[in-house]
Rosetta silent file (secondary structure, phi, psi, omega in degrees, C-alpha in Angstrom):
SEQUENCE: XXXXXXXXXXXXXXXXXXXXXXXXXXXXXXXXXXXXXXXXXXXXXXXXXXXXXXXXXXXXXXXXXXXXXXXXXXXXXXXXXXXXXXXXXXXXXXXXXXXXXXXXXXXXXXXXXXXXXXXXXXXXXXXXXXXXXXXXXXXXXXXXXXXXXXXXXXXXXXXXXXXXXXXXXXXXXXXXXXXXXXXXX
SCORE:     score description
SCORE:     0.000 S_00000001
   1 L     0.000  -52.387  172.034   72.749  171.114  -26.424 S_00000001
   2 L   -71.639    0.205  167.539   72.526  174.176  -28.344 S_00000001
   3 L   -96.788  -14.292 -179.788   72.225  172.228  -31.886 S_00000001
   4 L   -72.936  -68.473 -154.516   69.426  170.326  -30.184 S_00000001
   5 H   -40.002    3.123 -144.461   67.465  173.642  -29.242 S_00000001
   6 H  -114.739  -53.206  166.099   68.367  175.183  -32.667 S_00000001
   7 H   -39.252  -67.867 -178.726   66.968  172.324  -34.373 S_00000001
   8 H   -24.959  -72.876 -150.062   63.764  172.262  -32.184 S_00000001
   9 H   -60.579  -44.493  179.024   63.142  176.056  -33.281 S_00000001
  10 H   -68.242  -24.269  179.358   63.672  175.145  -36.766 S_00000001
  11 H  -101.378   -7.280  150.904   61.798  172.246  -37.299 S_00000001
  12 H   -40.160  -35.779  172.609   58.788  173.264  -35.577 S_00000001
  13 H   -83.360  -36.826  168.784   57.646  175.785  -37.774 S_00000001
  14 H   -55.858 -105.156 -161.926   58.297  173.237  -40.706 S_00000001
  15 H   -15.863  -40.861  168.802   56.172  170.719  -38.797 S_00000001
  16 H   -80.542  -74.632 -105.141   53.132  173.508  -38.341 S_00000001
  17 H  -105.229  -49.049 -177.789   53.425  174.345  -41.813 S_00000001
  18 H   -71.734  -33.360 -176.417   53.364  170.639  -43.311 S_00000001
  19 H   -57.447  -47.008  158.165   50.568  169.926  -40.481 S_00000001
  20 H   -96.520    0.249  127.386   48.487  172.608  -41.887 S_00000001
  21 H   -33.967  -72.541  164.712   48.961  171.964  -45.009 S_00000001
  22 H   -96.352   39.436  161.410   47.589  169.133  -44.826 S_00000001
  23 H   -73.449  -66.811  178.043   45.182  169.906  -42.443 S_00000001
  24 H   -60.814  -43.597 -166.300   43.603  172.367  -45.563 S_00000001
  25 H   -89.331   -6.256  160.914   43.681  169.686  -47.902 S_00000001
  26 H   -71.925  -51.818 -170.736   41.703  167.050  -45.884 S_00000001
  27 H   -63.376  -13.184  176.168   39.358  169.871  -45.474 S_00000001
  28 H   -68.986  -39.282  169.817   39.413  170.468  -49.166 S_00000001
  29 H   -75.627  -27.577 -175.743   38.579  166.977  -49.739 S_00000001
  30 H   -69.212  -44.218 -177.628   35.849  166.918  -47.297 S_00000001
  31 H   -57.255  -48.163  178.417   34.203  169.819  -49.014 S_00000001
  32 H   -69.827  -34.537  179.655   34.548  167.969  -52.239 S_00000001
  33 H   -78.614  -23.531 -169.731   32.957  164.685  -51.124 S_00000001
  34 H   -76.822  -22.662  176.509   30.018  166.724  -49.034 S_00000001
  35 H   -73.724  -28.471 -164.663   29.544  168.229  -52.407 S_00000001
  36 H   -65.170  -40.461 -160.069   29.129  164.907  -54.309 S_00000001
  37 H   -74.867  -40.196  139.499   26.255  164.181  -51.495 S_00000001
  38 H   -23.959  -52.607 -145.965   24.394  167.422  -52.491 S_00000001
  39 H   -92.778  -68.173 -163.924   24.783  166.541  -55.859 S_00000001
  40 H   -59.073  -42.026  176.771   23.573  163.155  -55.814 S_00000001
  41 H   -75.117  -26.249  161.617   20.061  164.216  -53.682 S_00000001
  42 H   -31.086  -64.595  166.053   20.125  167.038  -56.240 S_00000001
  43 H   -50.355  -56.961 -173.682   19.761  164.173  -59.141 S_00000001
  44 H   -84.138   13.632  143.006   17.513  162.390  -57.203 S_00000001
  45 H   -70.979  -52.804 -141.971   15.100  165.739  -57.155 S_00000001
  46 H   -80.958   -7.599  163.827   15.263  166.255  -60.563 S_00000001
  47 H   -58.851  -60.298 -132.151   14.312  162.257  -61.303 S_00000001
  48 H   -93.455  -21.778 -161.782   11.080  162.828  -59.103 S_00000001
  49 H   -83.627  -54.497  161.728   10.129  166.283  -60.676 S_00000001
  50 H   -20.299  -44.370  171.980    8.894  164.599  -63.903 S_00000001
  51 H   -69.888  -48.351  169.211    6.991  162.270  -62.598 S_00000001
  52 H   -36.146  -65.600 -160.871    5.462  164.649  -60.699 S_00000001
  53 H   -88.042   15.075  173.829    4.397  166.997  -63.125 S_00000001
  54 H   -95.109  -34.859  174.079    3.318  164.281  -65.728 S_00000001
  55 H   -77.672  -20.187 -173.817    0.587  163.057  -62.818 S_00000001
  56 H  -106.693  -12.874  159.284   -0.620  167.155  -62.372 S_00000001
  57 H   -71.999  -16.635  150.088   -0.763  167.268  -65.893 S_00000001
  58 H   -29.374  -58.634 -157.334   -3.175  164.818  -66.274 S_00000001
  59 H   -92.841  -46.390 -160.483   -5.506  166.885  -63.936 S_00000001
  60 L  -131.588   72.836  173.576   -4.600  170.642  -65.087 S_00000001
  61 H   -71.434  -16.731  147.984   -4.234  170.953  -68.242 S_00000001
  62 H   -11.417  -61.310 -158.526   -4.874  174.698  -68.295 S_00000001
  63 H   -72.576   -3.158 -173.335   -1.522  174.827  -66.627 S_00000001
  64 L   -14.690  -76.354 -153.874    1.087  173.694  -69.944 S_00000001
  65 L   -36.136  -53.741  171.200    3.002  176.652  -69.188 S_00000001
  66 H   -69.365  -37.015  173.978    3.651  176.505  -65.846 S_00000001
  67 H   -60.821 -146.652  -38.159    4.302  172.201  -66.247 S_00000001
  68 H   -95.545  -52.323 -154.638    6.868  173.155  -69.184 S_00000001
  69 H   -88.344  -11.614  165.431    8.532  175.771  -67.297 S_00000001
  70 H   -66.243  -60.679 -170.245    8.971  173.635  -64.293 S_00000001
  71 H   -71.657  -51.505 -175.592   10.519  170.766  -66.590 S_00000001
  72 H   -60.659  -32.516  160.197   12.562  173.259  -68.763 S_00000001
  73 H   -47.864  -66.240  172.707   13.936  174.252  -64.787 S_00000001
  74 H   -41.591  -32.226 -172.183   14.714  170.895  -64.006 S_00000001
  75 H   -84.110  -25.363  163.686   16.813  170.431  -67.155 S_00000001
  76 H   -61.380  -31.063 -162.677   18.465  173.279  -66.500 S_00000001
  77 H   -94.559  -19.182 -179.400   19.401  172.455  -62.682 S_00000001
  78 H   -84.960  -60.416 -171.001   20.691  168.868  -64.004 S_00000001
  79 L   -95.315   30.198 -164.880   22.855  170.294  -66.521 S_00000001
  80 L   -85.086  123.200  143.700   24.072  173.358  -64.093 S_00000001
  81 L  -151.923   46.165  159.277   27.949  172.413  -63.405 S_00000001
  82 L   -91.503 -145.093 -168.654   29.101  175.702  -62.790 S_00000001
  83 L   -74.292 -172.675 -170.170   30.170  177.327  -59.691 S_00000001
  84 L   -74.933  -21.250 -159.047   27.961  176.395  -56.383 S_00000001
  85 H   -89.725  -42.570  177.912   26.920  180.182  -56.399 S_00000001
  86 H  -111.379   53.440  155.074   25.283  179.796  -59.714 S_00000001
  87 H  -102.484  -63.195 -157.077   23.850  176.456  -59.010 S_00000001
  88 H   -90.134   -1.202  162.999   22.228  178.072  -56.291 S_00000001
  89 L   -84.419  -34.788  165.495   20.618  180.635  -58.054 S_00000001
  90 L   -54.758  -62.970  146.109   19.261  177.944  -60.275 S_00000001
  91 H    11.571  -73.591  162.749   18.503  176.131  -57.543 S_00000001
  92 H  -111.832   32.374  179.209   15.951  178.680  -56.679 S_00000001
  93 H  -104.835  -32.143  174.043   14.431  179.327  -59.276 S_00000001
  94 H   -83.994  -23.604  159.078   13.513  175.647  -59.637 S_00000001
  95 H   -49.815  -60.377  161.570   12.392  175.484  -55.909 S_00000001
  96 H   -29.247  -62.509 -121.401   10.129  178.488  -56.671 S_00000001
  97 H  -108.152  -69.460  178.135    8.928  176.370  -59.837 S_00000001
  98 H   -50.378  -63.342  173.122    8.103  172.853  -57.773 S_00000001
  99 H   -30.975  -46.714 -174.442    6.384  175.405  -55.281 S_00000001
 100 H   -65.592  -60.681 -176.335    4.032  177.041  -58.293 S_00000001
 101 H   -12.730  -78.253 -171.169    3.317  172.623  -58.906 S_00000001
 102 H   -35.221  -78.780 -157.793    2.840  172.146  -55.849 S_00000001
 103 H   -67.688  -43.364 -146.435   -0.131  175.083  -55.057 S_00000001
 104 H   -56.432  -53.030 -157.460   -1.159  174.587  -59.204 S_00000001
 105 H   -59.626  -46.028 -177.338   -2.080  170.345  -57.381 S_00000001
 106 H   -39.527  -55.308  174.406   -3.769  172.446  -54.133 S_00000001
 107 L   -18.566  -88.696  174.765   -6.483  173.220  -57.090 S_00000001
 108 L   -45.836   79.851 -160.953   -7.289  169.617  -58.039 S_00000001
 109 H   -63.834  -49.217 -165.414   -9.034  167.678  -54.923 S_00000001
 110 H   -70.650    3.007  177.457   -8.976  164.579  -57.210 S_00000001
 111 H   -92.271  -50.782  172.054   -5.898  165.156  -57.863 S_00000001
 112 H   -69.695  -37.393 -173.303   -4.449  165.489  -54.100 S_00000001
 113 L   -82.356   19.679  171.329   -6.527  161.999  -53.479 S_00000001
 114 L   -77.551  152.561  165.166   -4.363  160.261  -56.464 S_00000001
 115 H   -90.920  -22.707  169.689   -2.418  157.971  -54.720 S_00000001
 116 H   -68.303  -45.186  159.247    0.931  157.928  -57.446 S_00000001
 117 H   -29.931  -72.201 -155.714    0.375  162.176  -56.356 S_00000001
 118 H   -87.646  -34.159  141.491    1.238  161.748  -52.794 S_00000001
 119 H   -17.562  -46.869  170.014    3.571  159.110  -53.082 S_00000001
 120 H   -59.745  -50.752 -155.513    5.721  161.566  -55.630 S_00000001
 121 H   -82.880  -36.194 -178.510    4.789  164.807  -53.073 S_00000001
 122 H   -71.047  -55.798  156.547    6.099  162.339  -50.079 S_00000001
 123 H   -89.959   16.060  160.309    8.956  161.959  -51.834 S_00000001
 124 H   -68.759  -56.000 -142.622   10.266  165.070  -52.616 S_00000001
 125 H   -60.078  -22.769  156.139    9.037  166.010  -49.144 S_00000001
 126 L   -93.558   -5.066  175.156   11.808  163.250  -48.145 S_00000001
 127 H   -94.055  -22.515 -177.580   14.395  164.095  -50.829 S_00000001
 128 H   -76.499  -19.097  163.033   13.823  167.537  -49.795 S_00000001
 129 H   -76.494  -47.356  177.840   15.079  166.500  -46.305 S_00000001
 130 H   -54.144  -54.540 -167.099   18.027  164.885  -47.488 S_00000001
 131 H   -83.873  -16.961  154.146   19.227  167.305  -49.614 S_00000001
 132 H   -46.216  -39.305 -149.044   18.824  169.982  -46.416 S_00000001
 133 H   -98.064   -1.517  163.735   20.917  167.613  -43.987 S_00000001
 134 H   -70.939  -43.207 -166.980   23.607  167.254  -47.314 S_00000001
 135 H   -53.704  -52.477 -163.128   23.729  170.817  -47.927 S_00000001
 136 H   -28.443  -62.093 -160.947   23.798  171.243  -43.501 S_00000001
 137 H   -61.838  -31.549 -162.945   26.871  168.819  -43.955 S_00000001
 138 H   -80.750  -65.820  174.864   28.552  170.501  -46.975 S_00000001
 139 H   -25.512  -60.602  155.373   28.393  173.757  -44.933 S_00000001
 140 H   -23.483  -82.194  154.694   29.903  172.533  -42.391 S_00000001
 141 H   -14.761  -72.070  174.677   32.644  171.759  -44.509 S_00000001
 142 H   -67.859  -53.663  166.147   33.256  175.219  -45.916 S_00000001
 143 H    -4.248  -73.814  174.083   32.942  176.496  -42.503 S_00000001
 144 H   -90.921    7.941  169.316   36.148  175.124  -41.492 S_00000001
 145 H   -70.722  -58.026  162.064   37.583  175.322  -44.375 S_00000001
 146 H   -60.887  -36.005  165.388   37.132  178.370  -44.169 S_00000001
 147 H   -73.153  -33.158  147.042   38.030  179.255  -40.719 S_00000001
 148 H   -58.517  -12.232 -162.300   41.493  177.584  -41.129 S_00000001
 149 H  -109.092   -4.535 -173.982   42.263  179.127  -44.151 S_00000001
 150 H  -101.672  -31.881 -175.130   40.966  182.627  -42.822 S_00000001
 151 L   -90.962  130.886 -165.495   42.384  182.411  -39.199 S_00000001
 152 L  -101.365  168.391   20.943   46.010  183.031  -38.854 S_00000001
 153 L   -92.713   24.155  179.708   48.533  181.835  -38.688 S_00000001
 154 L   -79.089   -3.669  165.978   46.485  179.499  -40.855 S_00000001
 155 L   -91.571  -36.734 -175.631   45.971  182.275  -43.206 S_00000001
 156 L   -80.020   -0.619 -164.548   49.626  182.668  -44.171 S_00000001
 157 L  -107.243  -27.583 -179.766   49.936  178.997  -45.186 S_00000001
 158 L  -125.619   14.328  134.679   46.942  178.724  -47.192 S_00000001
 159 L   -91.783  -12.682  178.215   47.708  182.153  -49.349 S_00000001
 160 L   -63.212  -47.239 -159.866   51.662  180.648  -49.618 S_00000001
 161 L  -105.424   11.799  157.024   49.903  177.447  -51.255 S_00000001
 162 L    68.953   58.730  174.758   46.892  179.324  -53.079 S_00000001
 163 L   -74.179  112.941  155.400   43.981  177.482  -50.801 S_00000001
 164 L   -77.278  179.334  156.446   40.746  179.054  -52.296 S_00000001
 165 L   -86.134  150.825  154.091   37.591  179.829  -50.754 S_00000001
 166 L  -132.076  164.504 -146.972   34.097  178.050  -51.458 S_00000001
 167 L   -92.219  129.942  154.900   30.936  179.386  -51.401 S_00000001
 168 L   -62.565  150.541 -178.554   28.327  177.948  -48.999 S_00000001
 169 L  -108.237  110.133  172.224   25.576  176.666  -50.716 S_00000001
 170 L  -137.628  113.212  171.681   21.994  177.854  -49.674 S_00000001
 171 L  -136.202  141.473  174.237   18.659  177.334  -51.131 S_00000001
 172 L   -47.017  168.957 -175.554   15.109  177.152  -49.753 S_00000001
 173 L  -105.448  152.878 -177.120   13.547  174.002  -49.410 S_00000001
 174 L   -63.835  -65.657 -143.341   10.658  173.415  -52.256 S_00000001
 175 L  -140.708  112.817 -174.406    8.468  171.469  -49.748 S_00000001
 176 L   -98.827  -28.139 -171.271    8.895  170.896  -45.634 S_00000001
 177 L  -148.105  141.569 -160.447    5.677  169.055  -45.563 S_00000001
 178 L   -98.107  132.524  159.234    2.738  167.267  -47.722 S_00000001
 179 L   -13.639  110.325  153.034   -0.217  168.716  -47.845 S_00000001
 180 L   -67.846  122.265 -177.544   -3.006  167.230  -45.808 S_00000001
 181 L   -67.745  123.038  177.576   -5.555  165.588  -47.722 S_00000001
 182 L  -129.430  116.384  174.319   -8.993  165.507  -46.450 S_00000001
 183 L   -79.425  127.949  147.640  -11.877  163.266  -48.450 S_00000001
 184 L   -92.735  128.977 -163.624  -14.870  163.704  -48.570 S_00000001
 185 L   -86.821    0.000    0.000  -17.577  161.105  -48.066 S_00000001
């Protein structure tokens, strides 16, 4: 009887130890796939910002500078694959950048009635949701990632096995809604 009990005490803590182990590394993995989903509506910004700013360049050409600096953003945020914190400064510098677009097209009435315009501005204005409710999800993710690897005794188990932290990712959204357009007859 006392070799059961002695057993018990020992393999319990071995049991909590392997459990949260891998406990952190499903959450490690989650964090990695919620990133790929970020990533991928990321990509599928920076295809739409060309197009964009090749239809407002048509209408303002005045504007090179700001259309260049907009594009030269994009290329930057496409070939950002450092950490998520400086991603996310990039991030918002090209949200800031779409925004300047965005108000430059507010100019240009004939420009807000192209129809290839608001088709482009509707979708960001849906890629722009999508990449909120990825980021939402990826947050999530470091959340509890974080809160197991921060809460003990879930803290001593994931400094034994060198568990890092990641960064939440947060950037404004370029665009919550398209412009309305009003024609005049």
């Amino acid at each position: 009887m006392e070799l059961i009990v002695i057993a018990v005490i020992l393999l319990l803590p071995i049991i909590y130890v392997i459990a949260t182990y891998n406990t952190l590394v499903a959450l490690r993995n989650h964090i990695s796939e919620s990133w790929s989903d970020v990533d991928t509506e990321l990509k599928r910004r920076y295809d739409l910002i060309p197009n964009l700013v090749s239809t407002v360049k048509g209408y303002a050409k005045h504007e090179q500078e700001t259309l260049e600096k907009v594009i030269e953003l994009r290329n930057q945020c496409a070939a950002d694959r450092g950490s998520i914190g400086h991603q996310e400064g990039s991030e918002k510098q090209l949200v800031a950048g779409v925004q300047k677009l965005l108000a430059i097209a507010e100019a240009y009435p004939e420009l807000k009635a192209n129809q290839n315009f608001m088709q482009l501005q509707q979708e960001l204005v849906n890629t722009e949701d999508r990449i909120q409710a990825a980021r939402r999800f990826y947050n999530g993710n470091v959340r509890d990632y974080r809160n197991k690897c921060e809460a003990f005794p879930g803290n001593l188990i994931a400094n034994a096995f060198n568990f890092k932290p990641h960064d939440f990712f947060n950037v404004d959204p370029a665009v919550r809604e398209a412009p309305a357009v009003k024609l005049e007859t």
